[in-house]
C-alpha positions in Angstrom: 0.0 0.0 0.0 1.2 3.5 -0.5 1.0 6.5 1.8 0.3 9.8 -0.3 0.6 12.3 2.3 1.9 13.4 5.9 -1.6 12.5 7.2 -2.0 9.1 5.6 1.6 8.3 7.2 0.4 9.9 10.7 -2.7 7.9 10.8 -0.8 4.8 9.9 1.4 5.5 13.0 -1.8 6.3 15.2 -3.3 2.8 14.0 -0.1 0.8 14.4 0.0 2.4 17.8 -3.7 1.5 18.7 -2.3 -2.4 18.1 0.5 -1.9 20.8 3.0 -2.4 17.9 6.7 -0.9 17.6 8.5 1.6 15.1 11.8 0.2 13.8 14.5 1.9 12.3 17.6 -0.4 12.4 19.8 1.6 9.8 23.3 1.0 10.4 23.8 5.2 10.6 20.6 7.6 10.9 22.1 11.5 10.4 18.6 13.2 12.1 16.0 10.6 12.6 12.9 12.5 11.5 11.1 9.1 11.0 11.4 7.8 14.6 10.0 10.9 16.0 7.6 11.0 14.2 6.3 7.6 14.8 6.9 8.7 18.4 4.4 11.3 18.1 1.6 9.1 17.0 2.5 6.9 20.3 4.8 4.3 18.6 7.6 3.4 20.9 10.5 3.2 18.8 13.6 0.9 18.5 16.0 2.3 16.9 19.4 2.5 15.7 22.3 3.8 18.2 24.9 5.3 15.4 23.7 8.6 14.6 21.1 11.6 15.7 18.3 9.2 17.5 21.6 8.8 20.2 20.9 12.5 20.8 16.7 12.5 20.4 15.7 9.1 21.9 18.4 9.9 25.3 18.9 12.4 27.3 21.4 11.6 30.4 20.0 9.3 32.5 16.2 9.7 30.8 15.4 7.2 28.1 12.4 7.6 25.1 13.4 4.7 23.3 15.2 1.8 22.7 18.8 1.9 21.3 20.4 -1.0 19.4 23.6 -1.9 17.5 22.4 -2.2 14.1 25.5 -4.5 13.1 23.9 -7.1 15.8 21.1 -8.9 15.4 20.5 -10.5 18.9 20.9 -6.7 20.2 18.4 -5.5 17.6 15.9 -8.7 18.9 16.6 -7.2 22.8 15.7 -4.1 21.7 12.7 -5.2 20.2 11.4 -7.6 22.9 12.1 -5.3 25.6 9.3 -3.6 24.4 7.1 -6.1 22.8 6.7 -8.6 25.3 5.7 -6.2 28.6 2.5 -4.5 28.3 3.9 -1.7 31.6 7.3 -1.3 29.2 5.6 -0.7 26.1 3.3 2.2 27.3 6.3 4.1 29.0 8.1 3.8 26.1 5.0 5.1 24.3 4.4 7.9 26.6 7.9 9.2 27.4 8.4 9.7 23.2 4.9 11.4 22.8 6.2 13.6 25.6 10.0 14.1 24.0 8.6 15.0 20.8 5.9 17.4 22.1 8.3 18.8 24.4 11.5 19.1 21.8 10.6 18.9 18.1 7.1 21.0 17.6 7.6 23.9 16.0 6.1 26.1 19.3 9.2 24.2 21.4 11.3 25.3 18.7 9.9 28.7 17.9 10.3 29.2 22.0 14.1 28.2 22.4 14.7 30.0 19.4 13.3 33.2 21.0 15.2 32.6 24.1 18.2 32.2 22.3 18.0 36.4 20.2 16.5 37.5 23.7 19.7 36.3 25.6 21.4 37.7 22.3 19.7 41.0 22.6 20.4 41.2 26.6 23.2 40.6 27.5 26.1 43.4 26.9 28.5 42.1 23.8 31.7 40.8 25.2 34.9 42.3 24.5 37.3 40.6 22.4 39.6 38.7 24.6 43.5 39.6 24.7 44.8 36.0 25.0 42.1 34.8 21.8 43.5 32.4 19.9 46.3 33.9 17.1 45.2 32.6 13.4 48.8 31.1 11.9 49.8 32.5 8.6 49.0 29.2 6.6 45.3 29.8 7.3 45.7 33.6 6.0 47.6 32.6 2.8 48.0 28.8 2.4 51.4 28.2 0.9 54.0 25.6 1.0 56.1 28.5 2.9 53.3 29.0 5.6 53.0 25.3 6.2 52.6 23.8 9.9 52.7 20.3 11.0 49.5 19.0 12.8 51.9 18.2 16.3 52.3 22.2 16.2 48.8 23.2 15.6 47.9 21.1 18.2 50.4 22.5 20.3 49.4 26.0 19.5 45.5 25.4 19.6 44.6 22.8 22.3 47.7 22.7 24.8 47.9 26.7 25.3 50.9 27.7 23.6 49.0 30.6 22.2 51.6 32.6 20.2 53.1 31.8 16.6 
Protein backbone atom coordinates (compact mmCIF):
# COMPACT_ATOMS: atom_id res chain seq x y z
CA UNK A 1 0.00 0.00 0.00
CA UNK A 2 1.22 3.55 -0.52
CA UNK A 3 1.03 6.47 1.79
CA UNK A 4 0.31 9.79 -0.26
CA UNK A 5 0.57 12.31 2.29
CA UNK A 6 1.94 13.38 5.93
CA UNK A 7 -1.65 12.51 7.19
CA UNK A 8 -2.03 9.11 5.56
CA UNK A 9 1.59 8.34 7.22
CA UNK A 10 0.41 9.88 10.65
CA UNK A 11 -2.66 7.95 10.80
CA UNK A 12 -0.83 4.77 9.93
CA UNK A 13 1.45 5.53 12.99
CA UNK A 14 -1.76 6.32 15.20
CA UNK A 15 -3.25 2.80 14.02
CA UNK A 16 -0.13 0.84 14.42
CA UNK A 17 0.04 2.43 17.85
CA UNK A 18 -3.65 1.47 18.73
CA UNK A 19 -2.28 -2.39 18.11
CA UNK A 20 0.47 -1.90 20.77
CA UNK A 21 2.97 -2.37 17.87
CA UNK A 22 6.74 -0.91 17.64
CA UNK A 23 8.45 1.60 15.08
CA UNK A 24 11.77 0.15 13.80
CA UNK A 25 14.50 1.90 12.32
CA UNK A 26 17.58 -0.39 12.40
CA UNK A 27 19.79 1.57 9.77
CA UNK A 28 23.28 0.98 10.39
CA UNK A 29 23.79 5.17 10.63
CA UNK A 30 20.59 7.58 10.92
CA UNK A 31 22.12 11.48 10.44
CA UNK A 32 18.59 13.16 12.08
CA UNK A 33 16.01 10.61 12.57
CA UNK A 34 12.85 12.54 11.55
CA UNK A 35 11.14 9.13 11.04
CA UNK A 36 11.36 7.84 14.63
CA UNK A 37 10.03 10.94 16.01
CA UNK A 38 7.60 10.98 14.16
CA UNK A 39 6.31 7.57 14.81
CA UNK A 40 6.91 8.74 18.37
CA UNK A 41 4.38 11.30 18.10
CA UNK A 42 1.62 9.05 17.04
CA UNK A 43 2.45 6.87 20.26
CA UNK A 44 4.81 4.27 18.60
CA UNK A 45 7.64 3.42 20.92
CA UNK A 46 10.48 3.19 18.76
CA UNK A 47 13.56 0.87 18.49
CA UNK A 48 16.00 2.35 16.90
CA UNK A 49 19.42 2.48 15.66
CA UNK A 50 22.28 3.84 18.16
CA UNK A 51 24.89 5.32 15.35
CA UNK A 52 23.71 8.62 14.64
CA UNK A 53 21.12 11.55 15.70
CA UNK A 54 18.34 9.24 17.54
CA UNK A 55 21.59 8.76 20.20
CA UNK A 56 20.93 12.47 20.79
CA UNK A 57 16.73 12.46 20.42
CA UNK A 58 15.70 9.07 21.92
CA UNK A 59 18.36 9.91 25.28
CA UNK A 60 18.93 12.43 27.28
CA UNK A 61 21.42 11.63 30.41
CA UNK A 62 20.00 9.27 32.52
CA UNK A 63 16.16 9.67 30.81
CA UNK A 64 15.42 7.18 28.07
CA UNK A 65 12.44 7.60 25.08
CA UNK A 66 13.36 4.67 23.27
CA UNK A 67 15.21 1.78 22.67
CA UNK A 68 18.84 1.87 21.34
CA UNK A 69 20.37 -0.97 19.41
CA UNK A 70 23.58 -1.89 17.52
CA UNK A 71 22.35 -2.23 14.14
CA UNK A 72 25.55 -4.46 13.09
CA UNK A 73 23.90 -7.10 15.85
CA UNK A 74 21.06 -8.90 15.39
CA UNK A 75 20.45 -10.49 18.86
CA UNK A 76 20.89 -6.74 20.17
CA UNK A 77 18.36 -5.52 17.60
CA UNK A 78 15.88 -8.69 18.94
CA UNK A 79 16.57 -7.15 22.76
CA UNK A 80 15.67 -4.12 21.73
CA UNK A 81 12.72 -5.16 20.20
CA UNK A 82 11.39 -7.58 22.88
CA UNK A 83 12.13 -5.26 25.61
CA UNK A 84 9.26 -3.58 24.39
CA UNK A 85 7.10 -6.08 22.85
CA UNK A 86 6.71 -8.59 25.35
CA UNK A 87 5.70 -6.21 28.57
CA UNK A 88 2.51 -4.46 28.32
CA UNK A 89 3.93 -1.75 31.61
CA UNK A 90 7.34 -1.29 29.24
CA UNK A 91 5.63 -0.69 26.06
CA UNK A 92 3.27 2.25 27.33
CA UNK A 93 6.29 4.07 29.02
CA UNK A 94 8.08 3.81 26.13
CA UNK A 95 5.03 5.13 24.25
CA UNK A 96 4.36 7.90 26.56
CA UNK A 97 7.95 9.16 27.42
CA UNK A 98 8.44 9.67 23.23
CA UNK A 99 4.86 11.39 22.79
CA UNK A 100 6.15 13.62 25.62
CA UNK A 101 10.01 14.13 23.97
CA UNK A 102 8.62 15.04 20.78
CA UNK A 103 5.89 17.38 22.13
CA UNK A 104 8.28 18.78 24.44
CA UNK A 105 11.52 19.07 21.84
CA UNK A 106 10.59 18.94 18.06
CA UNK A 107 7.06 20.99 17.60
CA UNK A 108 7.60 23.90 15.95
CA UNK A 109 6.10 26.10 19.31
CA UNK A 110 9.21 24.18 21.37
CA UNK A 111 11.34 25.30 18.71
CA UNK A 112 9.94 28.70 17.90
CA UNK A 113 10.33 29.19 21.98
CA UNK A 114 14.14 28.17 22.43
CA UNK A 115 14.74 30.02 19.37
CA UNK A 116 13.27 33.22 20.96
CA UNK A 117 15.16 32.59 24.07
CA UNK A 118 18.22 32.19 22.35
CA UNK A 119 17.97 36.38 20.23
CA UNK A 120 16.55 37.54 23.73
CA UNK A 121 19.67 36.34 25.58
CA UNK A 122 21.40 37.69 22.30
CA UNK A 123 19.70 41.05 22.60
CA UNK A 124 20.36 41.23 26.55
CA UNK A 125 23.17 40.56 27.49
CA UNK A 126 26.07 43.42 26.90
CA UNK A 127 28.49 42.09 23.82
CA UNK A 128 31.71 40.79 25.16
CA UNK A 129 34.86 42.28 24.54
CA UNK A 130 37.32 40.62 22.43
CA UNK A 131 39.61 38.67 24.57
CA UNK A 132 43.50 39.60 24.71
CA UNK A 133 44.82 36.03 24.97
CA UNK A 134 42.06 34.84 21.83
CA UNK A 135 43.48 32.44 19.92
CA UNK A 136 46.28 33.85 17.10
CA UNK A 137 45.20 32.63 13.40
CA UNK A 138 48.79 31.08 11.88
CA UNK A 139 49.78 32.48 8.62
CA UNK A 140 49.00 29.23 6.56
CA UNK A 141 45.29 29.82 7.29
CA UNK A 142 45.73 33.55 5.97
CA UNK A 143 47.64 32.63 2.84
CA UNK A 144 48.05 28.76 2.43
CA UNK A 145 51.35 28.16 0.91
CA UNK A 146 54.03 25.56 1.01
CA UNK A 147 56.13 28.50 2.85
CA UNK A 148 53.31 28.99 5.57
CA UNK A 149 53.04 25.26 6.24
CA UNK A 150 52.56 23.83 9.88
CA UNK A 151 52.71 20.34 11.03
CA UNK A 152 49.45 18.99 12.84
CA UNK A 153 51.87 18.20 16.33
CA UNK A 154 52.28 22.23 16.18
CA UNK A 155 48.79 23.16 15.59
CA UNK A 156 47.93 21.11 18.17
CA UNK A 157 50.41 22.47 20.35
CA UNK A 158 49.38 26.02 19.49
CA UNK A 159 45.50 25.38 19.56
CA UNK A 160 44.61 22.84 22.30
CA UNK A 161 47.68 22.69 24.77
CA UNK A 162 47.88 26.66 25.28
CA UNK A 163 50.91 27.71 23.62
CA UNK A 164 48.97 30.55 22.21
CA UNK A 165 51.56 32.60 20.23
CA UNK A 166 53.07 31.84 16.58
Amino acid sequence: FSLDSQDELAAAYRFLAERRSVFALTTYYEPFGLAPLEAMAAGLPAVVTKNGGPAESLREGDEEYGVLVDPFDPADIARGLLLVLDDEATWQRYAEAGRRRVHDRYTWKSTARKFEQILLGLTSDPPHPPRPDGLPIHPYFLQPTPENDIPLEKLAELYFKGAGTL
